[in-house]
N, C-alpha and C positions, 0 to 999 in steps of 0.2 A: 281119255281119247283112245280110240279103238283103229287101229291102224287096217289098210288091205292091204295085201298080198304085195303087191308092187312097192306099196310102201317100207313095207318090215323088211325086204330085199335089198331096197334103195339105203334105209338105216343101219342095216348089219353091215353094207360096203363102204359108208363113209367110216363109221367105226375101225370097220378091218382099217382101213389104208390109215386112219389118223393115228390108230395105235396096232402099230404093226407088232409089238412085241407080246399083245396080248392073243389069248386064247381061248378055245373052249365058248367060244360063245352061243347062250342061251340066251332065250328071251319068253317072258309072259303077253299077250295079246288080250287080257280078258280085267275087266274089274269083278273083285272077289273078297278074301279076308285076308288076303297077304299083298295084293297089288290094287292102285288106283286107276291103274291103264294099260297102259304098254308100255315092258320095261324091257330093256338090253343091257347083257353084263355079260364083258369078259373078265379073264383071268391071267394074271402075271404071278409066277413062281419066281421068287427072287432066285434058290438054288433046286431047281430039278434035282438033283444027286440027292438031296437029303429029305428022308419023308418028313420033316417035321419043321421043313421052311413053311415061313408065312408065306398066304398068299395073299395080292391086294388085286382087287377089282375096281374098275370104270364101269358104272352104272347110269346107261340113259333112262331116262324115265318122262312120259307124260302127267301129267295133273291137268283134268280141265282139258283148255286147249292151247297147253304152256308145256315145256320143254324143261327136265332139270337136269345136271349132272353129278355123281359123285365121286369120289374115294374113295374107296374103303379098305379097310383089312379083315382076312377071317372068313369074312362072308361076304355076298354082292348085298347092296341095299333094298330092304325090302320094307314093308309095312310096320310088321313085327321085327324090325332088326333088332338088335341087343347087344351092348359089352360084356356084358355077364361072360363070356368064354374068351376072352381078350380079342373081339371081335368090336371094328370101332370105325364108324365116319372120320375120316381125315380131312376130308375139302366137301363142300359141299358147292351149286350155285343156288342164283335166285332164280326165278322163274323167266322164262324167252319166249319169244312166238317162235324161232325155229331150234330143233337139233340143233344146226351149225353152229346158231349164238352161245347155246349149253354148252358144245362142245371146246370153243375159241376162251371162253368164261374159265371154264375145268382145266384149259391147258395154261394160261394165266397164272392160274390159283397154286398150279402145281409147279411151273417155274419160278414162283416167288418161294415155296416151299423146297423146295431141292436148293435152291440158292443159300437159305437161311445157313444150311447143310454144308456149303463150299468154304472151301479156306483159300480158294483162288479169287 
């Protein structure tokens, strides 16, 4: 799916406000050999101070006329993604009719994930 103008606007600002802590955000709009549609990915530095923190990215993406979201680390998710450089999907969803569901899915995914993590 191939987004317009008003659209890709409307997508980067629910993103921005859902994940405030992320940055840098880029986005593809075209199917090609690295993307199937229109995708959105920002970026979270766990420590700015150190060039050699990981960084994890939230990646929206279209397929068709369905909605995914990821996690990842290393790199945002793309076609050709890869671990080979310890680059790696952490959460993925299934397919949605809208963003929002992708996105409500993704935040789910990752507060059962960070909780695994707690000792509280």
């Amino acid at each position: 799916m191939i987004l317009t103008e008003l659209e890709i606007k409307k997508v980067i600002e629910i993103a921005k406000t859902v994940f405030p802590n992320f940055s840098d955000w880029e986005y593809n709009n075209e199917k090609n050999d690295e993307y199937l549609g229109f995708s959105l990915w920002g970026k979270f530095v766990l420590d700015p101070e150190n060039l050699m923190s990981r960084c994890f990215f939230v990646t929206l993406e279209t397929y068709e006329q369905k909605w995914r979201a990821y996690l990842t680390i290393g790199q945002h998710s793309y076609f050709w993604s890869s671990a080979d450089m310890g680059d790696a999907y952490l959460l993925d969803t299934d397919d949605y009719d809208s963003v929002d569901e992708a996105i409500l899915e993704l935040k789910r995914e990752m507060l059962k994930l960070f909780q695994a993590f707690s000792v509280i």
